[in-house]
BALOBA-1460 file (C-alpha; in Angstrom, 3 decimals):
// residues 231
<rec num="1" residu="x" x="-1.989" y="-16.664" z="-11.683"/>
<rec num="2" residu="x" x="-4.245" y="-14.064" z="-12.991"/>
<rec num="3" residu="x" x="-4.932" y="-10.656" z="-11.071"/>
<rec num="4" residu="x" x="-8.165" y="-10.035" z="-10.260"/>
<rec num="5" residu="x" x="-8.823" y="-6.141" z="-10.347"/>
<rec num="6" residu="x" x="-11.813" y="-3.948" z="-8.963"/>
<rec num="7" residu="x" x="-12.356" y="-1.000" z="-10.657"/>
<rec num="8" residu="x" x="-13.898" y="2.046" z="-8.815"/>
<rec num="9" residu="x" x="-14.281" y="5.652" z="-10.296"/>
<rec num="10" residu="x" x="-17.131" y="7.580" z="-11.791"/>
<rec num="11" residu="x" x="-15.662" y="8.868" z="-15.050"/>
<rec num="12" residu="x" x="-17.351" y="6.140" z="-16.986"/>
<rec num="13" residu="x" x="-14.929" y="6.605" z="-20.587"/>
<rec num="14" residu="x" x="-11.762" y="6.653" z="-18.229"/>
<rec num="15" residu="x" x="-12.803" y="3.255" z="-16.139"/>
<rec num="16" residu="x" x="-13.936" y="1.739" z="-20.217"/>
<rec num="17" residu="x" x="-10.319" y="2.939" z="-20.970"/>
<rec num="18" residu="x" x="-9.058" y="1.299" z="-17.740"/>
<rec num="19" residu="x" x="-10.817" y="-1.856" z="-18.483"/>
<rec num="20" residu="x" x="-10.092" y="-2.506" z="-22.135"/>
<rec num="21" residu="x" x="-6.060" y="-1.887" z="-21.376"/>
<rec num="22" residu="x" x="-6.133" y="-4.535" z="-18.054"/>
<rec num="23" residu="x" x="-8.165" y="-7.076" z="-20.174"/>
<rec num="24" residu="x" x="-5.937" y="-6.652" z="-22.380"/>
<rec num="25" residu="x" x="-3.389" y="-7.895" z="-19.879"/>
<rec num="26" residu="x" x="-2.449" y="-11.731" z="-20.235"/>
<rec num="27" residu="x" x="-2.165" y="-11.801" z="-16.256"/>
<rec num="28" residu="x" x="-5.215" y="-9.749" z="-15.297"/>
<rec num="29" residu="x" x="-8.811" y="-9.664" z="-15.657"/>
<rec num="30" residu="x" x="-11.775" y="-6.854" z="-14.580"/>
<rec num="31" residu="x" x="-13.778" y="-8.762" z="-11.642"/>
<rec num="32" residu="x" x="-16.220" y="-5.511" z="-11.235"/>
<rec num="33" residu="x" x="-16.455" y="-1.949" z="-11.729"/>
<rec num="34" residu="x" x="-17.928" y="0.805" z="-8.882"/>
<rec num="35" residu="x" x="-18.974" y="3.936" z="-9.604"/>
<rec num="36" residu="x" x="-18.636" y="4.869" z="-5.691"/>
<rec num="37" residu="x" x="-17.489" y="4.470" z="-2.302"/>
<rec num="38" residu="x" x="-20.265" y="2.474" z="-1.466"/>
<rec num="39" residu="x" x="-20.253" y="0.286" z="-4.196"/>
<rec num="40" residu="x" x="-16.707" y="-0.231" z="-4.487"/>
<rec num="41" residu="x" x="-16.871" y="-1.954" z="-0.795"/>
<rec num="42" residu="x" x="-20.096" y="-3.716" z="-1.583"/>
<rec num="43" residu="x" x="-18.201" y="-5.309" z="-5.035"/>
<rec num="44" residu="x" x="-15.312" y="-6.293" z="-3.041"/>
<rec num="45" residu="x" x="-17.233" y="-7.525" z="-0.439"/>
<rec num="46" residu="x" x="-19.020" y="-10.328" z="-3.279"/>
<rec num="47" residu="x" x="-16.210" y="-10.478" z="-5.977"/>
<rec num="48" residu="x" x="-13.031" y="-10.600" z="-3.174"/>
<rec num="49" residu="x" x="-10.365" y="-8.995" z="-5.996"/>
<rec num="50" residu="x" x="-6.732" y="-8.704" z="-5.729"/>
<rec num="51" residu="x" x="-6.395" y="-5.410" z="-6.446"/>
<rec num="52" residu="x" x="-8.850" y="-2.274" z="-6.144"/>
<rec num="53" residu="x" x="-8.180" y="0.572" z="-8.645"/>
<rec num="54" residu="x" x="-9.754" y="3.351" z="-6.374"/>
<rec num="55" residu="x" x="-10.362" y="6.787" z="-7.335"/>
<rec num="56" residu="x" x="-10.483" y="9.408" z="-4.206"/>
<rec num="57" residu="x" x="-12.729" y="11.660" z="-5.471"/>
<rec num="58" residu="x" x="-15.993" y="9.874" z="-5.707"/>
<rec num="59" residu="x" x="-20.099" y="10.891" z="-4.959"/>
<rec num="60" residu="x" x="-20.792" y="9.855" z="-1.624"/>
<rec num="61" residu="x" x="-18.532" y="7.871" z="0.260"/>
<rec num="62" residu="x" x="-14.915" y="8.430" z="-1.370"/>
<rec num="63" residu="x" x="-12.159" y="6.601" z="-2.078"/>
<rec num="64" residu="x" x="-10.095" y="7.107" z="1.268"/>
<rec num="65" residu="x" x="-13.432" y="5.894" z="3.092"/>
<rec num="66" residu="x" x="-14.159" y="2.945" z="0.725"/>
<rec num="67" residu="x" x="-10.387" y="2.031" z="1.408"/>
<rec num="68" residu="x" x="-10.179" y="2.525" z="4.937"/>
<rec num="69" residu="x" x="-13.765" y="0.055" z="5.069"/>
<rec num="70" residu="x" x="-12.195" y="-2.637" z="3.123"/>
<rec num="71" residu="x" x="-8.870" y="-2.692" z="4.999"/>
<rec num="72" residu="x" x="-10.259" y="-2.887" z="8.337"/>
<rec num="73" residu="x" x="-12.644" y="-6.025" z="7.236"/>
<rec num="74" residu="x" x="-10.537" y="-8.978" z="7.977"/>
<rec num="75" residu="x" x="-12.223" y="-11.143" z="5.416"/>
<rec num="76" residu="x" x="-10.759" y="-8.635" z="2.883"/>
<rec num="77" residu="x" x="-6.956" y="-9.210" z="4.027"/>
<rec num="78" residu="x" x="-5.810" y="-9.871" z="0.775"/>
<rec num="79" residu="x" x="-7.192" y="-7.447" z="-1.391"/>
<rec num="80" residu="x" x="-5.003" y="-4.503" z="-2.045"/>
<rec num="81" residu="x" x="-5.848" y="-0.782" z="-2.782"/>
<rec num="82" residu="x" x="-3.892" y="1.253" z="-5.352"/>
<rec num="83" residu="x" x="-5.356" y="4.685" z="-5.599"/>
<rec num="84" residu="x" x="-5.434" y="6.300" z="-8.597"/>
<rec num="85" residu="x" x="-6.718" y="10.131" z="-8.550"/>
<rec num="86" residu="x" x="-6.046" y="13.709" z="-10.232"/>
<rec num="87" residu="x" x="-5.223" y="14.969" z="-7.079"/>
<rec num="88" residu="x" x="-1.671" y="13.743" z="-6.492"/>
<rec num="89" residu="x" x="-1.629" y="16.152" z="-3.611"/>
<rec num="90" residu="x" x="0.786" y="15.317" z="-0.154"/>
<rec num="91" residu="x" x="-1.647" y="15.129" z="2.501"/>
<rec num="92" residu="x" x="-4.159" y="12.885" z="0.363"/>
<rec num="93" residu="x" x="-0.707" y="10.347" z="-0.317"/>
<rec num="94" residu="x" x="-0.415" y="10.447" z="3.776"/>
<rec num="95" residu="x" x="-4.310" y="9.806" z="4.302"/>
<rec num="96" residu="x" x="-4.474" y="7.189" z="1.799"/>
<rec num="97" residu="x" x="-1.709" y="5.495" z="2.928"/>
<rec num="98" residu="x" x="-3.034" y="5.846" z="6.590"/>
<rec num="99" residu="x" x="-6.564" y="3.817" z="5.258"/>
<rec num="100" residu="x" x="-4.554" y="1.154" z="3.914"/>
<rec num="101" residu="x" x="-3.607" y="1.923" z="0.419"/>
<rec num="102" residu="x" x="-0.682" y="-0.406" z="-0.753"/>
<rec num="103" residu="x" x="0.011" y="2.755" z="-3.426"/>
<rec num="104" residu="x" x="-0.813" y="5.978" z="-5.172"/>
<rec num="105" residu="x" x="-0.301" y="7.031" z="-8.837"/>
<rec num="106" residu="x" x="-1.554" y="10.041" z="-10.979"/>
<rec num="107" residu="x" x="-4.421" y="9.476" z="-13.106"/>
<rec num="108" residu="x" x="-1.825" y="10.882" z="-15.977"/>
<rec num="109" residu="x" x="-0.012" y="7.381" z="-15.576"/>
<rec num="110" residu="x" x="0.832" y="5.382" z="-18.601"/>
<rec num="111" residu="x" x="-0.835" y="2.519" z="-19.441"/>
<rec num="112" residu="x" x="2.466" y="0.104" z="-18.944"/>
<rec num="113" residu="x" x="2.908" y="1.859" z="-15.432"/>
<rec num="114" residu="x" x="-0.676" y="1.257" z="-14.777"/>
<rec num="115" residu="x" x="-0.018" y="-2.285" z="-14.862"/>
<rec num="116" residu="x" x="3.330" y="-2.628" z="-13.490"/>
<rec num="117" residu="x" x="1.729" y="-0.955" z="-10.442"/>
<rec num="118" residu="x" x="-1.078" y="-3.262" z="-10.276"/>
<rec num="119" residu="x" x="1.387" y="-6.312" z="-10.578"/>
<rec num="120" residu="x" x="3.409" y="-4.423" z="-7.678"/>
<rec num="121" residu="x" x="0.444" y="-3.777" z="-5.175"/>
<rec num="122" residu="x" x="-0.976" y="-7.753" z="-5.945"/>
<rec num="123" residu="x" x="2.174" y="-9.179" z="-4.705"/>
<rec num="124" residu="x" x="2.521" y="-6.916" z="-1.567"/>
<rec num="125" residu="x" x="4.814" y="-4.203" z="-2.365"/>
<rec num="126" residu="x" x="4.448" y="-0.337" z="-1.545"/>
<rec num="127" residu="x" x="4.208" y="1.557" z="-4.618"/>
<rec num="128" residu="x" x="3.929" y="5.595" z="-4.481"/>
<rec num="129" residu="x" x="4.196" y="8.336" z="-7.427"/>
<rec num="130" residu="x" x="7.100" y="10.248" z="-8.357"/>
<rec num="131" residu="x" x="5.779" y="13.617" z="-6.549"/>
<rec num="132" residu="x" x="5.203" y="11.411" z="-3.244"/>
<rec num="133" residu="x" x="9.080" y="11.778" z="-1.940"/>
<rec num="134" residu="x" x="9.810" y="10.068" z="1.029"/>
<rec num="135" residu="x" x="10.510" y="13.329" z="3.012"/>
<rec num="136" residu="x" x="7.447" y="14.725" z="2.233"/>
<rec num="137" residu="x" x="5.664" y="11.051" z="2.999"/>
<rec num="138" residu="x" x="7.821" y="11.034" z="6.444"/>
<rec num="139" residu="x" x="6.729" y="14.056" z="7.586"/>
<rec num="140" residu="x" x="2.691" y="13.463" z="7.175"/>
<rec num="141" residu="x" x="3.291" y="10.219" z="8.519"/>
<rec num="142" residu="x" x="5.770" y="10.858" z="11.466"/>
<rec num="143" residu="x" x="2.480" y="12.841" z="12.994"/>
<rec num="144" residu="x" x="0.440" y="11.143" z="16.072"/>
<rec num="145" residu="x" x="-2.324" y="9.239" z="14.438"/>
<rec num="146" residu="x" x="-4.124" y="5.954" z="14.503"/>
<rec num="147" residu="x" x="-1.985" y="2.851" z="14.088"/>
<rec num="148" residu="x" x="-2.334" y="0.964" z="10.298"/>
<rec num="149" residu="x" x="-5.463" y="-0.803" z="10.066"/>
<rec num="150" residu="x" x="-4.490" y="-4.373" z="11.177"/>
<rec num="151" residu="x" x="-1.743" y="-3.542" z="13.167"/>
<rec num="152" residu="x" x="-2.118" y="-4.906" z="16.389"/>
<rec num="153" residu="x" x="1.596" y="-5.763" z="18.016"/>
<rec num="154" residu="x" x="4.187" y="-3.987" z="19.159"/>
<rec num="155" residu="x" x="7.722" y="-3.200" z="17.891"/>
<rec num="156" residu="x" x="8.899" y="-5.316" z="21.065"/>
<rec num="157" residu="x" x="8.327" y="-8.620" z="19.070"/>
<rec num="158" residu="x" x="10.562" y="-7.926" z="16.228"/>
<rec num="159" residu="x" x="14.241" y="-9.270" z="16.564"/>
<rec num="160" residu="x" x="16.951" y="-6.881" z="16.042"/>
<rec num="161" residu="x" x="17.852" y="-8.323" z="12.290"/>
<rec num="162" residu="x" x="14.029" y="-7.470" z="11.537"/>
<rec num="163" residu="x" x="14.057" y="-3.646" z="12.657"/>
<rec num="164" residu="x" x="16.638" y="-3.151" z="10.722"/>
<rec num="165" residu="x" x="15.550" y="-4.641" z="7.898"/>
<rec num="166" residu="x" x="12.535" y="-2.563" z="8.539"/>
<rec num="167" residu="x" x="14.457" y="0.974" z="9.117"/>
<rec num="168" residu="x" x="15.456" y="0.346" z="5.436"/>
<rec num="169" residu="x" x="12.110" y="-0.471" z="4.027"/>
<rec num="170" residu="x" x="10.775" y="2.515" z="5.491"/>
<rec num="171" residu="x" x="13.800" y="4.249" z="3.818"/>
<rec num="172" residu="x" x="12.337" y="3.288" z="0.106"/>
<rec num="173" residu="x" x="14.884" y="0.721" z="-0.499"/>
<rec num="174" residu="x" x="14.216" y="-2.401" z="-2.032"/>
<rec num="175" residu="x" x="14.872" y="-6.263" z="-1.430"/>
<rec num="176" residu="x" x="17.823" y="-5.712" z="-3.573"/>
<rec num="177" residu="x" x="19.027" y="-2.513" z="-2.178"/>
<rec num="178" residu="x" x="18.342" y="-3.914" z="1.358"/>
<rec num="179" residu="x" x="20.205" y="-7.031" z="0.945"/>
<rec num="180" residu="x" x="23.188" y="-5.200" z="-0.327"/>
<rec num="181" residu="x" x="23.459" y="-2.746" z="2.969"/>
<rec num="182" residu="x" x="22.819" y="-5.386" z="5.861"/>
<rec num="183" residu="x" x="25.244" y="-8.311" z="3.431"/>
<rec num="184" residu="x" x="22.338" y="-10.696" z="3.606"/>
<rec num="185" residu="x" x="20.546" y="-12.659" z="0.323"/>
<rec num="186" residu="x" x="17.641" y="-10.708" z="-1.061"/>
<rec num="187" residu="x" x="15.357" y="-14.240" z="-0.379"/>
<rec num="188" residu="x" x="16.394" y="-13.506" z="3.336"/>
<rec num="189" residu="x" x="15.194" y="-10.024" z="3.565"/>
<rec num="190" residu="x" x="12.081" y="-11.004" z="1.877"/>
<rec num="191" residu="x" x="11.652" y="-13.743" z="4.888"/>
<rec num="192" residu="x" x="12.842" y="-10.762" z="7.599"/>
<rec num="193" residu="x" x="9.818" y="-8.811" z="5.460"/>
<rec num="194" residu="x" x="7.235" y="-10.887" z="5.671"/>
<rec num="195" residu="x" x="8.100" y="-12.105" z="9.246"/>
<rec num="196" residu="x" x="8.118" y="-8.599" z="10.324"/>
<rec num="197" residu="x" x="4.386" y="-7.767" z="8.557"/>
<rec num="198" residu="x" x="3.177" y="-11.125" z="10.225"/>
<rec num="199" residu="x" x="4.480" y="-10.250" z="14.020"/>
<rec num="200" residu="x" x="3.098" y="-6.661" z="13.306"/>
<rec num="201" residu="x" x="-0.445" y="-7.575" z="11.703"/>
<rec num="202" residu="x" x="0.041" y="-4.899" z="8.611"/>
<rec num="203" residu="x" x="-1.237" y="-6.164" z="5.196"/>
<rec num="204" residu="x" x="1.570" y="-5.058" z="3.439"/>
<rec num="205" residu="x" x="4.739" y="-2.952" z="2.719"/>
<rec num="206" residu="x" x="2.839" y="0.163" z="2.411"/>
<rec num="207" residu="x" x="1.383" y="-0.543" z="5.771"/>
<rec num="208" residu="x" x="4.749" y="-1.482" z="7.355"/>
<rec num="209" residu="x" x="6.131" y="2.276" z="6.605"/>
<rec num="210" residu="x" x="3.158" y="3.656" z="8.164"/>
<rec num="211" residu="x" x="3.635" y="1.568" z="11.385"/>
<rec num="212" residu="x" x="7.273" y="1.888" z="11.291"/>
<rec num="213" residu="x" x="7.118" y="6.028" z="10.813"/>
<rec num="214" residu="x" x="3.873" y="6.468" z="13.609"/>
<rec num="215" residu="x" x="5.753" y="3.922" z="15.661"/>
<rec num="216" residu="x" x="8.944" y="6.046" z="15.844"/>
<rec num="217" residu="x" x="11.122" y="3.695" z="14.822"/>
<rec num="218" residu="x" x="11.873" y="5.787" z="12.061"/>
<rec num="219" residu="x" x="11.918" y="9.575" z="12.830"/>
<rec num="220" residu="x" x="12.013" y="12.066" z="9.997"/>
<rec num="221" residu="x" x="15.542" y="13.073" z="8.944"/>
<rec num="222" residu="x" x="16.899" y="9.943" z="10.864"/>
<rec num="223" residu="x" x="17.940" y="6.326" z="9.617"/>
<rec num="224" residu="x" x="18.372" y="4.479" z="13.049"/>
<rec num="225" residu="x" x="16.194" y="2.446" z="15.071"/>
<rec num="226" residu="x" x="15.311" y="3.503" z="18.342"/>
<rec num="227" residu="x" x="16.159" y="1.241" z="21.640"/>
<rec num="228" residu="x" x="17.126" y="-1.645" z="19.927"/>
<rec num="229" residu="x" x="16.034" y="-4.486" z="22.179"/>
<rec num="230" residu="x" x="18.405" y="-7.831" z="23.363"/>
<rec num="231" residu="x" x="16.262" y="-10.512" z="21.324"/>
């Protein structure tokens, strides 16, 4: 299946760049290109991509706005965001990932981990930078602020299998990694994910650490859920 991929960033030679290397891609293809905030929601309001390649910094409306637009339009539920900036700075990793951003890379990204981190974000996984450690992500995130955009149950209608299968998402860890520590197949904790995301409302991984961090669930410095419940 081929990736379709919304480009949005007003440095025109870095978006040509952009778009020659994704076309070059076997799996992907350029649906549109945005020069701002406004247009990037407009574009993926008509064109309905996979994946938006957002820049923050942007005339007008930015990149955290355009995202946080898109992710709260539910006719947009399966377009992802990956935002892809200069300014690999903490607090704009916590407020992207607040809007809805499925990831965050440097604009000083290679081209091969341009596209392995479109691939990621177009099949639903979290993807963040080097420089965005999970301490530092934990500790933006852990702070009282609106619930993910989407989100609309409670922890309450998770089983106990699927908060801790949770916990250890929010921990960073993959299917793999996951499937190892609880002794369970990694196709099972993929169904535990994806069960979890649907009983919660979140779009994606990315969204499922937010929820799980604001939540308290997860607590910075801490592993454990809190007040398991009987189910």
């Amino acid at each position: 299946m081929t990736i379709r991929v919304l480009l949005a960033d007003d440095q025109t030679l870095l978006v040509a760049a952009f778009r020659l290397l994704i076309e070059a891609a076997p799996d992907m293809e350029v649906v549109g290109v945005a020069a701002d905030g406004a247009q990037a929601v407009e574009l993926t309001r008509a064109t309905r991509p996979d994946v938006v390649v957002m820049d923050i910094r942007m005339p007008g409306m930015d990149g955290l706005a355009a995202t946080t637009e898109i992710c709260c339009d539910s006719a947009l539920s399966a377009t992802r965001i990956l935002i892809l900036t200069t300014f690999d700075i903490d607090d704009y990793v916590a407020r992207a990932l607040r809007a809805g951003a499925s990831g965050f890379l440097g604009k000083d990204v290679g081209p091969d981990e341009l596209l392995s981190a479109i691939r990621t974000v177009a099949r639903g996984d979290a993807l963040l930078s080097a420089t965005a450690t999970r301490a530092l992500i934990a500790r933006f995130l852990a702070q009282p602020v609106q619930a993910p955009a989407g989100s609309g149950q409670t922890l309450e209608a998770l089983t106990v299998r699927e908060r801790e299968v949770v916990v250890q998402v929010a921990a960073g860890k993959s299917n793999e990694e996951i499937a190892e520590q609880l002794y369970l197949s990694p196709l099972t904790v993929r169904t535990h994910v994806h069960r979890a995301m649907a009983k919660l409302g979140t779009r994606d991984r990315a969204q499922l650490v937010v929820l799980a961090y604001q939540s308290g669930l997860v607590r910075v410095g801490h592993s454990e859920t809190r007040g398991r419940p009987e189910n």
